[in-house]
C-alpha positions in Angstrom: -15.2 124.9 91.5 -17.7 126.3 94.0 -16.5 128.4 96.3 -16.1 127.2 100.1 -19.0 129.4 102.3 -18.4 129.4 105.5 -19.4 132.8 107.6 -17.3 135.8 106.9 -17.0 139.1 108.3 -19.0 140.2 111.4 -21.2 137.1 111.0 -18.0 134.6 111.6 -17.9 134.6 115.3 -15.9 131.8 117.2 -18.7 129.0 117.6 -18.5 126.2 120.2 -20.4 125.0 123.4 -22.2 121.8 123.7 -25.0 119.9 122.4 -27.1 116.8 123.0 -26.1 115.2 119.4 -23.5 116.9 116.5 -24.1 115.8 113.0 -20.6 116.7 111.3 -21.8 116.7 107.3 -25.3 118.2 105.9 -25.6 115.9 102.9 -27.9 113.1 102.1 -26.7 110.7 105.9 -26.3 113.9 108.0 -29.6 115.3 106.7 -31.6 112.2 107.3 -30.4 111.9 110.7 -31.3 115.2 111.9 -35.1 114.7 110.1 -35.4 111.1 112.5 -34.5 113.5 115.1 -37.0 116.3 114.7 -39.4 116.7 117.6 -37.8 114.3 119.9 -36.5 117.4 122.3 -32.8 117.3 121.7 -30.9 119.9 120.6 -29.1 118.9 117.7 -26.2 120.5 115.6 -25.2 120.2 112.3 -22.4 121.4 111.0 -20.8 121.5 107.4 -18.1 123.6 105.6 -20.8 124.7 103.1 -24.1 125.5 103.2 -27.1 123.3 102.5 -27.7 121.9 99.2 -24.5 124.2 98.0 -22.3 121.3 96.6 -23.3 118.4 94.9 -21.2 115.6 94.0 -23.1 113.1 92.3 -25.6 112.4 89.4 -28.5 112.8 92.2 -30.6 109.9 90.9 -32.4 107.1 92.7 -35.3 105.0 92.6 -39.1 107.1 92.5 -39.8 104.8 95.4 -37.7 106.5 97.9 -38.7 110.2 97.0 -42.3 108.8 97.0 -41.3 106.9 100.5 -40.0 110.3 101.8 -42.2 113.1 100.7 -39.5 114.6 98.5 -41.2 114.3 94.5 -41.2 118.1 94.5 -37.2 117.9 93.5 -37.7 115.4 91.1 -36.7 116.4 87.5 -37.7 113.6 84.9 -38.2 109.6 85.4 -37.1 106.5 83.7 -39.1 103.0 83.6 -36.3 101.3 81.2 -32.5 101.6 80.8 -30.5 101.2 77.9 -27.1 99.8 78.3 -23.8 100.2 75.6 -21.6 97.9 74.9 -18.6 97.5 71.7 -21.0 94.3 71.3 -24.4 95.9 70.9 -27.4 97.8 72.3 -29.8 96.3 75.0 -32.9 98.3 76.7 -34.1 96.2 79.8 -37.7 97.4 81.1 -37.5 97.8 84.7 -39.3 96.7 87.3 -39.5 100.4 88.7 -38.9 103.9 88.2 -36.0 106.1 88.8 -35.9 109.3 88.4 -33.3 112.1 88.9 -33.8 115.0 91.2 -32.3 118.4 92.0 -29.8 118.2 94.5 -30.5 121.9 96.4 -33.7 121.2 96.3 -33.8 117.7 97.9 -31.3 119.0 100.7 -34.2 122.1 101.2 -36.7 119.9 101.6 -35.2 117.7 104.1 -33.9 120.3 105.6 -37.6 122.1 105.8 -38.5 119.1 108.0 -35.7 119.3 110.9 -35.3 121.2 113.9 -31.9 121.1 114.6 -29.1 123.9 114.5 -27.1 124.7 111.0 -23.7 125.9 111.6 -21.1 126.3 108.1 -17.3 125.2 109.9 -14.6 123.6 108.6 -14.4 120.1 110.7 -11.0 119.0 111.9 -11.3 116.3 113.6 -11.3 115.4 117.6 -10.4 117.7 119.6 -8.1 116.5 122.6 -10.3 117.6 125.4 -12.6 115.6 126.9 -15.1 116.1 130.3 -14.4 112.6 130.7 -18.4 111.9 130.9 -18.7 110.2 127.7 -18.8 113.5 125.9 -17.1 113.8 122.4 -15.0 117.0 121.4 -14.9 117.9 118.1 -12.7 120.8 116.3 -13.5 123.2 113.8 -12.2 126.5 112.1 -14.7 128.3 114.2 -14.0 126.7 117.5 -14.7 123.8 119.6 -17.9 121.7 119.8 -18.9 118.9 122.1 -21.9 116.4 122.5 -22.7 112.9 124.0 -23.3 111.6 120.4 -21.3 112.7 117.3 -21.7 111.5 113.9 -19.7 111.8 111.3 -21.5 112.0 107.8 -18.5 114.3 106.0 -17.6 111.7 103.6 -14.9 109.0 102.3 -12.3 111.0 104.7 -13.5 109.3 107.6 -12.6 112.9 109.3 -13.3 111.9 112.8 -11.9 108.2 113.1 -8.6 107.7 115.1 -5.2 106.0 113.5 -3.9 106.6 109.7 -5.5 108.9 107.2 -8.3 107.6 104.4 -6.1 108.8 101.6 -6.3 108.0 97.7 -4.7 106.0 95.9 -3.8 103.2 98.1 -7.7 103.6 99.9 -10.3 100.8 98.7 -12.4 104.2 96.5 -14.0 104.2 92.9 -13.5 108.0 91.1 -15.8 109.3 89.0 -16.0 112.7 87.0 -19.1 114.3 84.9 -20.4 117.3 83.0 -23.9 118.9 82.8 -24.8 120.6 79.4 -27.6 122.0 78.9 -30.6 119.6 76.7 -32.8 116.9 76.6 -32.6 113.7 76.0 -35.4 110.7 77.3 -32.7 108.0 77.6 -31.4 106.8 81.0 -28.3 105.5 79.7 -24.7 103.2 80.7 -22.1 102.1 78.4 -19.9 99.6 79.3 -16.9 100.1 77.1 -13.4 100.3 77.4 -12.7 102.7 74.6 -13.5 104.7 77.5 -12.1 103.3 81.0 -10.9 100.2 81.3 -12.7 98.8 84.8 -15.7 101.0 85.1 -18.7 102.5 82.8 -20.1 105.7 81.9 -23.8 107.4 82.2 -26.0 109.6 80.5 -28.9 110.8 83.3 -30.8 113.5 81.7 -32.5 115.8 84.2 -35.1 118.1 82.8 -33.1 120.8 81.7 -30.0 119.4 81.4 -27.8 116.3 80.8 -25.5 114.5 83.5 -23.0 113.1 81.7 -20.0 111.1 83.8 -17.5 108.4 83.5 -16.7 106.1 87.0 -13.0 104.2 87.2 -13.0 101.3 89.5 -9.1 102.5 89.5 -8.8 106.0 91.3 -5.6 106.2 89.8 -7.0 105.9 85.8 -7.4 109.5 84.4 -11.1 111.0 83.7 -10.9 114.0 81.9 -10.5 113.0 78.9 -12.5 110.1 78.6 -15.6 112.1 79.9 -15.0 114.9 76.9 -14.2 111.9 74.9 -18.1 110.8 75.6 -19.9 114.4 75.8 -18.2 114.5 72.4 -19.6 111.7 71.2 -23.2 112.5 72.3 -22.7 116.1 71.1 -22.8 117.9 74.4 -20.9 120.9 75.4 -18.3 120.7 78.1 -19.6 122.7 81.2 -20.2 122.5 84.8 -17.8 119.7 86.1 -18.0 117.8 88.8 -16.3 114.7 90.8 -15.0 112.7 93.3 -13.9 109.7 95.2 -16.4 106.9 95.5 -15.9 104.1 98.1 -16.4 100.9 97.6 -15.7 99.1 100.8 -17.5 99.0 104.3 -15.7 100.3 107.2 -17.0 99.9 110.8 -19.9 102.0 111.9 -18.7 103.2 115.4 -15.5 103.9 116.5 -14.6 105.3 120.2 -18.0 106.3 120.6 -18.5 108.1 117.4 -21.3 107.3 114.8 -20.8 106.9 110.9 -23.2 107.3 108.1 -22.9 107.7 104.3 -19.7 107.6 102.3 -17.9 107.4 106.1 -19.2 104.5 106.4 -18.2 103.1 103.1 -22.3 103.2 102.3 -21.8 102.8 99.0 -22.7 100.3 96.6 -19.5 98.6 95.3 -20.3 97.9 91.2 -22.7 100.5 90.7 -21.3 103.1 93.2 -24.9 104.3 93.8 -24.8 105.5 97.5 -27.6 108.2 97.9 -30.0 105.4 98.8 -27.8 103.6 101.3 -26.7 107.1 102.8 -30.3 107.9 103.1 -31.4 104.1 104.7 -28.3 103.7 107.1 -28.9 107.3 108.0 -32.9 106.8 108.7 -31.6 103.8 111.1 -29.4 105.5 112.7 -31.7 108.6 113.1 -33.5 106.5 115.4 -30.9 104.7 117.2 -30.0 108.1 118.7 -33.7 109.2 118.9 -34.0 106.0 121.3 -31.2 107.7 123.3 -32.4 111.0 123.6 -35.8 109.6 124.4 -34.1 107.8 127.2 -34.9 104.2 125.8 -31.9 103.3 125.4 -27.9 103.7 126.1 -25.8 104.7 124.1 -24.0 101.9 124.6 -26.8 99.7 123.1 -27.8 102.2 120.0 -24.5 101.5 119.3 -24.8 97.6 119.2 -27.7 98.0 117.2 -26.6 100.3 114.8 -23.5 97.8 114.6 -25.9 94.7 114.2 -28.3 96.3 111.9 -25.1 97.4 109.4 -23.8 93.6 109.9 -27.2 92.6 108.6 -26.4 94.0 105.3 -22.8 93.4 105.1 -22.7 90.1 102.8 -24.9 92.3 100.0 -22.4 95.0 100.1 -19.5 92.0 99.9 -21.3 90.1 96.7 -21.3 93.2 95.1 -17.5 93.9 95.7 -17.2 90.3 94.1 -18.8 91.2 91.0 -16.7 94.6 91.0 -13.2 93.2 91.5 -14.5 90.6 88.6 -15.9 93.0 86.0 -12.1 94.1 84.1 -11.6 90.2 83.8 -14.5 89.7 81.7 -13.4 89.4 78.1 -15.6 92.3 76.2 -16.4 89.5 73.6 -18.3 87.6 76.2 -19.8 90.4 78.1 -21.6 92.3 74.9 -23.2 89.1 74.1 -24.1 88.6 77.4 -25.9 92.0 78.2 -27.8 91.5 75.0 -29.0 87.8 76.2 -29.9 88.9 79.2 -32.2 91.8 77.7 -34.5 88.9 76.3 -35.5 88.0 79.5 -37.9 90.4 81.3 -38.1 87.4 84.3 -34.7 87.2 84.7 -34.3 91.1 84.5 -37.1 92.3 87.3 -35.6 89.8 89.4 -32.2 91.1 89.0 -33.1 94.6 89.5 -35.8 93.4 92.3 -33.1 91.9 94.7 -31.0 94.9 93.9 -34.1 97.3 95.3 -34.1 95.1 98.2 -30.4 96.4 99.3 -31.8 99.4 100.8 -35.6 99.2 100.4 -38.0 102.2 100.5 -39.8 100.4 103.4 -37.6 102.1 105.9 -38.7 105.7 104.8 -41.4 107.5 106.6 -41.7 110.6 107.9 -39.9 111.6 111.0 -42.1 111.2 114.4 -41.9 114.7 114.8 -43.2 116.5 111.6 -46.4 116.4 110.0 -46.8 114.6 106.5 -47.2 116.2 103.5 -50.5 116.1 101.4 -49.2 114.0 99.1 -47.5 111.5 101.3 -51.1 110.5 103.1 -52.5 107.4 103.0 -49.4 106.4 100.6 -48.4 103.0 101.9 -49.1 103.7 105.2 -48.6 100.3 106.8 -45.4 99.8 104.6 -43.7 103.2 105.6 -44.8 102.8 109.8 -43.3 99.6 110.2 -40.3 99.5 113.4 -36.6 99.4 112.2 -36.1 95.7 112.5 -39.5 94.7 111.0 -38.3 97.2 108.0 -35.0 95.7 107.9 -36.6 92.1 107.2 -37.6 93.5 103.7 -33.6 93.4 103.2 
């Protein structure tokens, strides 16, 4: 397990004061708020209880579109235009109608890091503190000390750290698990296997990045055991057992403001249900909300009314997010028998397939990405879909 680093020593003085806008979480959401915020004036805060880029928790794949989108291909690490899917039944490869590719997690964070100019802090985040100016200001603890702002977001994760009432708590909370290993090797397959030789309500991947192999099993059921069903696969595939990683997934949306505080990412529930991909949606809600708050800072808007819209915007998308819960909830009721058969069927039909997997893009479209206002683009990012990537948040959201 990594180990937590926060500042120690001399350098781990008590922090607090006040900000215009405190991102509480410096992953994919918190990070891609802070870049929508660069150059608009305010001072912004982000604060996390490790550094940046330190811990990942995921496979780190998404589709080329978005690194392309964002000016982030340097952390790429090998791409796939086909996936083959596993199943007790059979094998089926199904061309896609785009690429994904998997990236390296430290070096993504770096790079949308490189493009912010906002405040890094590592502390511990409580929660709210209890005192308040009374001016619409937000207090939020930490192990280092007290922090306030005008607009707080919480992008820490499935915890929901800095929402009021009961604890987000496993197993009774609507959250997917998932466990993998990353061995060393190579391998040019971008792989799933639905089979229940290995969890009953869920799937396993194989996502080869460069150097090595990210191998994971997901459980719809947080309660199903992981281990041994992801050493069951690595040993299958003849990979070593190293480098573990995991976590709790959700798979349900919960409101995106609460007593004046923002959510983004996993806090949010922005995660696909079925799938459980959610470094697209943490990236896309967190783009919109970027500039919700840039409105506000800008003094274009309330706060008040970048709420509304960041409420209305997530609305938007809600039903997608609820279909795919269906299919979830419905997937361990499917007879094995029918759903081999099926996969391989659908495999035939390229058609059928790109639309599938088109409408599926659509949930959180690259459209959305561009640069931030304030920074300048890359070489590589110029002329790139210009029109597409500098259209206004609602025109973007149509795409969706």
């Amino acid at each position: 397990m990594p180990t937590r680093a926060t500042k120690r020593g001399d350098e781990r003085r008590p922090l607090s004061g006040s900000c215009d806008v405190l991102i509480c979480g410096a992953s994919f959401a918190g990070l891609a708020v802070a870049r929508e915020l660069t150059g608009s004036g305010a001072e912004v805060m982000v604060v996390d209880r490790y550094e940046i880029g330190e811990r990942a928790t995921s496979a780190c794949g998404i589709p080329t579109d978005w690194l392309q989108a964002m000016g982030l291909m340097a952390a790429e690490r090998q791409r796939f235009d086909s996936l083959l899917v596993h199943t007790p039944y059979g094998t089926r490869r199904y061309r896609l109608p785009w690429t994904f590719s998997t990236f390296d997690y430290r070096e993504l964070c770096a790079l949308l890091w490189a493009d912010c100019d906002a405040r890094f802090e590592t502390a511990k985040v409580n929660g709210r503190a209890a005192q308040s100016n009374g001016n619409g200001v937000i207090a939020v603890d930490t192990d280092r000390g007290v922090l306030s702002a005008p607009l707080v977001v919480d992008a820490l994760g499935w915890r929901r750290v800095l929402a009021s009432g009961e604890s987000y708590q496993p197993p009774d909370a609507p959250l997917s698990r998932g466990i993998e290993v990353h061995p060393p090797g190579r391998s040019m397959e971008f792989e799933i296997w639905i089979d229940r030789r290995y969890v009953r309500a869920g799937y396993c991947w194989s996502f080869p990045a460069g150097d090595e192999v990210r191998i994971g099993v997901g459980s719809l059921d947080p309660r199903f055991p992981l281990r041994e069903p992801v050493e069951l696969l690595a040993e299958d595939l003849g990979r070593d057992l190293v480098h573990y990683q995991g976590g709790y997934i959700p798979h349900k949306l919960r409101p995106a403001t609460e007593a004046g505080v923002f959510f983004v990412g996993d806090s949010a529930g922005h995660c696909m249900p079925l799938t459980a991909e959610g470094i697209r949606p943490a990236l896309y809600y967190g783009i919109a909300l970027g500039r919700e708050l840039r409105g506000v800072v800008e003094g274009r808007q309330s706060r008040a009314q970048a709420a509304a819209r960041y409420v209305d915007f997530a609305g938007v998308h809600a039903w997608k997010f609820r279909w795919l819960l269906r299919g979830q909830r419905m997937l361990p009721h499917v007879p094995p028998r029918l759903l081999g058969p099926a996969i391989r069927l659908l495999g035939w039909n390229r058609r059928l397939v790109y639309w599938i997997f088109g409408h599926y893009m659509r949930f959180a479209p690259p459209g959305l990405a561009c640069p931030s206002p304030g920074r300048r683009q890359r070489p590589d990012e110029e002329g790139r879909n210009g029109k597409e990537l500098r259209r206004p948040l609602r025109e973007a959201d149509k795409v969706g």
